[in-house]
N, C-alpha and C positions, 0 to 999 in steps of 0.2 A: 812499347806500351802494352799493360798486359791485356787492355781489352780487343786491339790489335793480332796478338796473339790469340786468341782465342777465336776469334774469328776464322782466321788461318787454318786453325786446328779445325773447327766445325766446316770449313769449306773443303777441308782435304777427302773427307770422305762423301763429297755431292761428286754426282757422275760427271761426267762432260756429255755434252749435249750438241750436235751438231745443227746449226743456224744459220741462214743466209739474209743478207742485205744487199738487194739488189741482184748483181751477178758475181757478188762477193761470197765465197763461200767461208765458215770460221767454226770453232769449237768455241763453246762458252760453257762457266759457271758460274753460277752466285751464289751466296749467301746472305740472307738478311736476319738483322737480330736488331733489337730494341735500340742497342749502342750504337748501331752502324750498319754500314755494310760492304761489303768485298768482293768483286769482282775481278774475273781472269779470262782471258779471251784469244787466240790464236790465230791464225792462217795457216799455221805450220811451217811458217819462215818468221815471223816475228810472234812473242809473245808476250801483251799488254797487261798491266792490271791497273784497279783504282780500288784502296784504302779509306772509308770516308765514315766521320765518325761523328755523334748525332748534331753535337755544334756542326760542323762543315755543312752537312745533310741542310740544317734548319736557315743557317746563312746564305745559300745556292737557293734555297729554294723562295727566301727573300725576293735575292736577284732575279729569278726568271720568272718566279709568279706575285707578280706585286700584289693584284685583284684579289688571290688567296692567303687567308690569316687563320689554318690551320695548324694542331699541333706537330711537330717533329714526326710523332709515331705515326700517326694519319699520311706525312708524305712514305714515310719508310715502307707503311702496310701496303698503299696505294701502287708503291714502285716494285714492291713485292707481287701485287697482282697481277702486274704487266709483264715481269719479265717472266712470271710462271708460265702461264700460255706458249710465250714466243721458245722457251725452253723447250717444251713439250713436243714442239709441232704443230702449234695451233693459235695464232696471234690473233688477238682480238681485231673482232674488224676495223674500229673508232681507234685503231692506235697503229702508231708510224713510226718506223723506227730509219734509222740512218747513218751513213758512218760515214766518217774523215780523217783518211789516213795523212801521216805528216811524217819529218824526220823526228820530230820530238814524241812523237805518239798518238794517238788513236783517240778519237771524239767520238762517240756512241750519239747519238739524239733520239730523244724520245718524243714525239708529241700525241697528247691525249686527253682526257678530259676527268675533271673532281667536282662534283657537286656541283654540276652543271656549266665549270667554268673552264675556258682551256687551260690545260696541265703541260706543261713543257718541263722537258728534263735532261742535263749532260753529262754523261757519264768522261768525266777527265782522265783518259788511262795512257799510261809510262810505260816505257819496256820492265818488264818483269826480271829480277834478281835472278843470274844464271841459280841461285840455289832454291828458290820459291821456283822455277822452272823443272828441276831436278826431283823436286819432291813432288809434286804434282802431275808431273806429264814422264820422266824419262824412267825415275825409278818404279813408277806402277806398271808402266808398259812392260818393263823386264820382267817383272814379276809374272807379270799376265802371260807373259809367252811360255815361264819356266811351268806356269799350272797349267796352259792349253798341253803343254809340249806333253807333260805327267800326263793329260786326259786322253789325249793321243794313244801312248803306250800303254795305257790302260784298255782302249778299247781295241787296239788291235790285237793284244792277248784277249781278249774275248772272245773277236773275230776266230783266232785259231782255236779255240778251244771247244768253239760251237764247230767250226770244220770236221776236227778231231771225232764231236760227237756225232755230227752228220753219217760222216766214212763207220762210225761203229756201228749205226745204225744200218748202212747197207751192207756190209759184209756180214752180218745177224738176217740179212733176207729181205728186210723192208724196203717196200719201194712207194712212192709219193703216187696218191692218185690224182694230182694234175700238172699237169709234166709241164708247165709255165712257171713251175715253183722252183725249176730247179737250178743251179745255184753252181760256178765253179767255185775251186778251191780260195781262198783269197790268199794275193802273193804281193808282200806287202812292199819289196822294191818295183814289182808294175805299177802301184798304186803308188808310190811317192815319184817316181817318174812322171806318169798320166797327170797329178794334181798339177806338179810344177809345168809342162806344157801345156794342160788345156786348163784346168780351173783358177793358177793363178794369174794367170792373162786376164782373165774376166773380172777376178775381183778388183786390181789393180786396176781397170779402167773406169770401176764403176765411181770415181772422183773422191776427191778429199773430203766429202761432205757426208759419206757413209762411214766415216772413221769408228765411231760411236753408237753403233745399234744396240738394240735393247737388252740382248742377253750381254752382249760387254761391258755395258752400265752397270750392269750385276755384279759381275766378276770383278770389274774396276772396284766398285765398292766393298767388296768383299774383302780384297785385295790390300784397301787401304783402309779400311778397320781393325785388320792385324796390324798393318806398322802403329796404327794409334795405341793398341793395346799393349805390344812390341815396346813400345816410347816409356807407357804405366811403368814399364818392370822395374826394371832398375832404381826407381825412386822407393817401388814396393821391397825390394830386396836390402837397402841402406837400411831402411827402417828397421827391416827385421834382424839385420846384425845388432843395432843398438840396442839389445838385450836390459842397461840399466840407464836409461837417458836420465840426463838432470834437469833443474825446471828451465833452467836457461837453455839448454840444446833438446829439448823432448819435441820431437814432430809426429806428425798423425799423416799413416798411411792414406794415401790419395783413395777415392771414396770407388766402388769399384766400377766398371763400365755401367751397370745397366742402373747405379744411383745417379749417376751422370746422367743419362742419357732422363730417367724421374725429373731430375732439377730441372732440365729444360724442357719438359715436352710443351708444357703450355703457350713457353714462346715458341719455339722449332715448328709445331704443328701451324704454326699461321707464318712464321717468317722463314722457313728454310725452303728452297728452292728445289723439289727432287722430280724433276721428270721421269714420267712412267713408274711410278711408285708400285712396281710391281716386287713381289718378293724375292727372292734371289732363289736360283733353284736349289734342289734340297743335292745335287753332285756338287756345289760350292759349299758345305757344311764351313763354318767356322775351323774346327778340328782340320778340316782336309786341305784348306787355305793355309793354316800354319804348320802341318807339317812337310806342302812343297814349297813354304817358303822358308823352311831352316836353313837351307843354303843363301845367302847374304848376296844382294847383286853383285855382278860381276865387279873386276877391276881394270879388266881391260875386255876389248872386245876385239877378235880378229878375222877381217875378212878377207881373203885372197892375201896382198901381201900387204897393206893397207890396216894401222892399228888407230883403234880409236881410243884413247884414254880415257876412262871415267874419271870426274873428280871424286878425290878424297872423303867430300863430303859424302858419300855413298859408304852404307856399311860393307865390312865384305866380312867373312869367315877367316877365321887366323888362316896366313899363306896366302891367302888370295884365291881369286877363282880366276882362270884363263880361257875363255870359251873360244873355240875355233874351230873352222867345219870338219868333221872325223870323212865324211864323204856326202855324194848328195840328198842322203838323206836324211839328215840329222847334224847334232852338234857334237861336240866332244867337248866334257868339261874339268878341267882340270884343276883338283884342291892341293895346295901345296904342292905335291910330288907324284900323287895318284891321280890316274884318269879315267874316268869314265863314259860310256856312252851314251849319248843321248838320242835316241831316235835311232 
């Protein structure tokens, strides 16, 4: 269904947002738009969604609010304003949320209040399609790590570079008038040694519920705005071979990102769901995202002796890519025949 799709598409690049019910900890998204709306939701051992489009919307809402004879878009906006908050970090006080889990799938409850009347609402979600799981959660994450991994090695050439200039500076005579300033060399196997012993024990305990902090919403998004733009090409490229189209085969290049993003702002600004709408930082430029993600996620992934296969569905670069640890500090990735270092 293509409004189905679209939805899909507009939901891939909302962050994930980390949310609890109860002592239930989960990552969630939504989307809402005038047709519908979409939701996805995790634990990180199962992952739910629900597809519901304005008929379904207008029927459920029949059922659970008899007392209320509003239109479709009034529940949509309403259900919009609820989940915004609880996305955010911050759940209105007059609203209750709830969940029940099942072998068949995951009941969401919403209860609250419309025009002075109680509001009740079920969010119906299915295990989500290992390939709707794939595009949302496993291939942004790889992504994400191949651009921290790039910011990494970025800034520890840095690190040496200021070292570099530090040491010219003292063998020229200069010396620091506050001697609390002063600084060893950086050496950057003590430093991935020390992180893996002391700092990733901490972060790792700090629970599944901080999976999604603010500047990773960023990146996430960042992230998945080039595979959306990634997806454009190819329809833009057909076109442009077709040099002399006839009136029967003549098609019109897809409109570019930011016409798209014109044609819907008026609904997106009231129905799209984006916690912490803060701006992405200016080290995720657009440019900088696409060119550490010209390498295509992996095809395989290998850890100790243990391989985990990526599906098919994942693009990869001709040859393939084979990532596997070079030593403990880093990855080794391998294209086709050639290898490279990573860290």
């Amino acid at each position: 269904m293509e409004g189905s799709e679209e939805l899909e598409s507009s939901l891939l690049t909302q962050p994930w947002a980390s949310v609890r019910f109860g002592e239930s900890a989960f990552l969630a998204k939504v989307c809402f738009r005038d047709s519908g709306y979409i939701l996805l939701i995790s634990d990180l051992s199962s992952v739910w969604y629900e597809s519901a489009d304005a008929e379904a919307v207008g029927q459920r809402s029949k059922e659970l609010n008899k007392r209320l004879t509003v239109h479709v878009s009034s529940f949509l906006n309403h259900l919009c304003n609820l989940m915004c908050p609880l996305l955010a970090g911050q759940p209105g006080a007059t609203t209750a949320f709830s969940c029940h889990r099942s072998p068949s799938g995951l009941r969401l409850h919403v209860k609250s209040e419309l025009s002075g009347l109680p509001f009740y609402w079920d969010f119906h979600c299915c295990p989500a399609p290992l390939e709707m799981v794939f595009r949302h959660l496993v291939r942004p994450l790889i992504q994400m790590s191949l651009a921290l991994q790039c910011q990494v090695q970025e800034l520890i050439s840095l690190l040496l570079q200021k070292d570099a200039e530090i040491e010219d500076y003292r063998e020229s005579g200069a010396t620091l008038s506050r001697d609390r300033l002063r600084t060893e060399p950086f050496q950057e196997e003590t430093f991935q040694q020390n992180f893996v012993a002391e700092t990733l024990p901490r972060i790792c305990s700090a629970g599944e519920g901080q999976a999604f902090a603010s500047a990773l919403q960023q990146l996430y998004t960042a992230v998945t705005q080039q595979e959306v733009k990634q997806a454009r090409k190819p329809h833009c490229s057909e076109d442009d071979v077709d040099t002399a189209p006839t009136a029967e085969t003549t098609k019109h290049p897809p409109s570019p990102a930011t016409s798209q993003e014109d044609e819907t702002t008026s609904s997106s600004e009231r129905t799209s769901v984006v916690p912490g709408a803060s701006p992405v930082p200016s080290i995720w430029t657009p440019s900088l995202v696409q060119e550490l993600l010209c390498c295509k996620p992996c095809l395989q992934l290998r850890a100790g002796s243990g391989v985990c296969a990526v599906p098919p569905c994942l693009p990869a670069c001709s040859g393939g890519v084979l990532i596997t640890p070079a030593r403990a500090s880093g990855w080794s990735i391998l294209f086709g025949s050639e290898e490279t270092s990573q860290g």
